[in-house]
N, C-alpha and C positions, 0 to 999 in steps of 0.2 A: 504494500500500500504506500503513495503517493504521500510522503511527509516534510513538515517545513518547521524548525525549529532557527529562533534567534539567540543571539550572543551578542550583549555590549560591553567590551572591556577597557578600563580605560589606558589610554598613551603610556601615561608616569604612573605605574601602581605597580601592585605584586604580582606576581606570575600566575598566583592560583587560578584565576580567570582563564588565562592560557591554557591551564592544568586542565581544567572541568573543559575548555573546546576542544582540546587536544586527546582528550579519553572519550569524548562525545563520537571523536570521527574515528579513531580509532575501531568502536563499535559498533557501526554501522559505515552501511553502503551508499557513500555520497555521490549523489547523482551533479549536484552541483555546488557551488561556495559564491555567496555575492557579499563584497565586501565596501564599506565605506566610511569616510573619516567625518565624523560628525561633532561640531561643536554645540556644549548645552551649558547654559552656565558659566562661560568661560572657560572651562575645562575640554580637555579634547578626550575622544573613546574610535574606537576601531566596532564599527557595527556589521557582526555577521547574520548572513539569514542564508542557513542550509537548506539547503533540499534533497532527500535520502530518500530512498527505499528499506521499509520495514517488513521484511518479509517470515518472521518465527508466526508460527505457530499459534500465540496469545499477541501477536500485534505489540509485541515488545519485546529488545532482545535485553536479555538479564545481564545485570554487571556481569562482568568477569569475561561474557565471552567474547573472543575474534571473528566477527561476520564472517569476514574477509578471510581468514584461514580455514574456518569451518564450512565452508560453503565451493572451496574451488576445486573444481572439477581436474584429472588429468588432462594435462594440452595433449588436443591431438593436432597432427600435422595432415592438412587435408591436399599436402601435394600428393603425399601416401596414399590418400582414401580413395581422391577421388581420381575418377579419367583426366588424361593430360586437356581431354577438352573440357570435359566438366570444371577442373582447376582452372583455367581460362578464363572460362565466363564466372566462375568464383570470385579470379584476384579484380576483372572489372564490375562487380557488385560491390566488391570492400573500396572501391574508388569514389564509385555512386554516393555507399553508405557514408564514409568518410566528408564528400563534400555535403550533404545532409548535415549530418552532425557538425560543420564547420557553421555551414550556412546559420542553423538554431543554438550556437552552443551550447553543446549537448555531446556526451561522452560518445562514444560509437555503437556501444552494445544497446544503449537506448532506443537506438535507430532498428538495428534486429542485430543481434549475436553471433559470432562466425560459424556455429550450429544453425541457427536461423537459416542463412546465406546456401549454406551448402544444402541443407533441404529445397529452397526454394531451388537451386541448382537440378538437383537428381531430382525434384517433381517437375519441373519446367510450371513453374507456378506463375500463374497471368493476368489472377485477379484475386480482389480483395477478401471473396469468399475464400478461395483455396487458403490464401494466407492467413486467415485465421484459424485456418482447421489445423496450423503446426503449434503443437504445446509451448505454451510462454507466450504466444503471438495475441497482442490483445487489442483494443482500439486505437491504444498510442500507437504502437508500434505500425497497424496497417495506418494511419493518419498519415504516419513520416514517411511509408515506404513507398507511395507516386511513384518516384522516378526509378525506382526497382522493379516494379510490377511494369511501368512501361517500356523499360530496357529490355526484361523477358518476354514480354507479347512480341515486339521488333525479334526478339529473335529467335521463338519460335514459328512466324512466321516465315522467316528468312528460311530455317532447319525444314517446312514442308514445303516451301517453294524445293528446294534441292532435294527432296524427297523424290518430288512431282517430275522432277527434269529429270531423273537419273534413273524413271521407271520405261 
């Protein structure tokens, strides 16, 4: 779930501030950090406003634990997996996804995940229904992915034109 917590700490003070933001992110999966220098008082502060994903279980992750360590998956390397042409049209999806996530700043897995990618890859996926039917794909994710869904249609069309000539 979609979450937004702030932090105001001030310039000249103690670190503890620091401490409590810095064990915040440490514990969760920050999607993003907006940061800015606010005078109030005369006094100066550093105001952050996170935005995370919370994804346990009770909708909160408990002291102590590591999102981030308990939650990642083995890398897999999908030159491996996939066909040399499948891989192809993979690494110009992660170019797509990438300038997506440039364009919104926004991390690139938010965009869809390099699991994500390589499904819509080996399903030749071309529209917003198919890409919701792949697990973790949800309304953000098909929102952002336009110019993915429209690179696949271009070229599976392209893949039965060559179909059609070669029969």
């Amino acid at each position: 779930m979609l979450q937004f917590k702030c932090f105001t700490i001030p310039v000249l003070g103690s670190d503890s501030h620091e401490d409590v933001l810095n064990s915040f992110i440490k514990q969760h999966c920050i999607l993003n950090i907006r940061k800015r220098l606010i005078k109030c008082d005369g006094s100066y502060f550093l105001f952050f406003l996170i935005e995370y994903m919370d994804n346990s279980p009770s909708g909160n992750i408990s002291q102590g634990s590591n999102y981030n360590n308990s939650s990642k998956k083995s890398r897999v390397d999908y030159k491996d997996v996939l066909s040399d042409e499948d891989f192809s049209i993979f690494d110009q999806l992660r170019k797509i996804r990438k300038k997506i996530s440039k364009d919104n700043g926004i991390p690139v897995y938010v965009v869809l995940t390099n699991e994500h990618l390589a499904e819509v890859v080996t399903k030749r996926v071309t529209t917003e229904k198919e890409l919701r039917k792949i697990p973790g794909v949800g309304d953000q994710k098909v929102s952002l992915s336009g110019p993915i869904i429209d690179f696949m249609k271009k070229l599976v069309e392209v893949e039965s034109t060559k179909d059609e000539t070669s029969e």
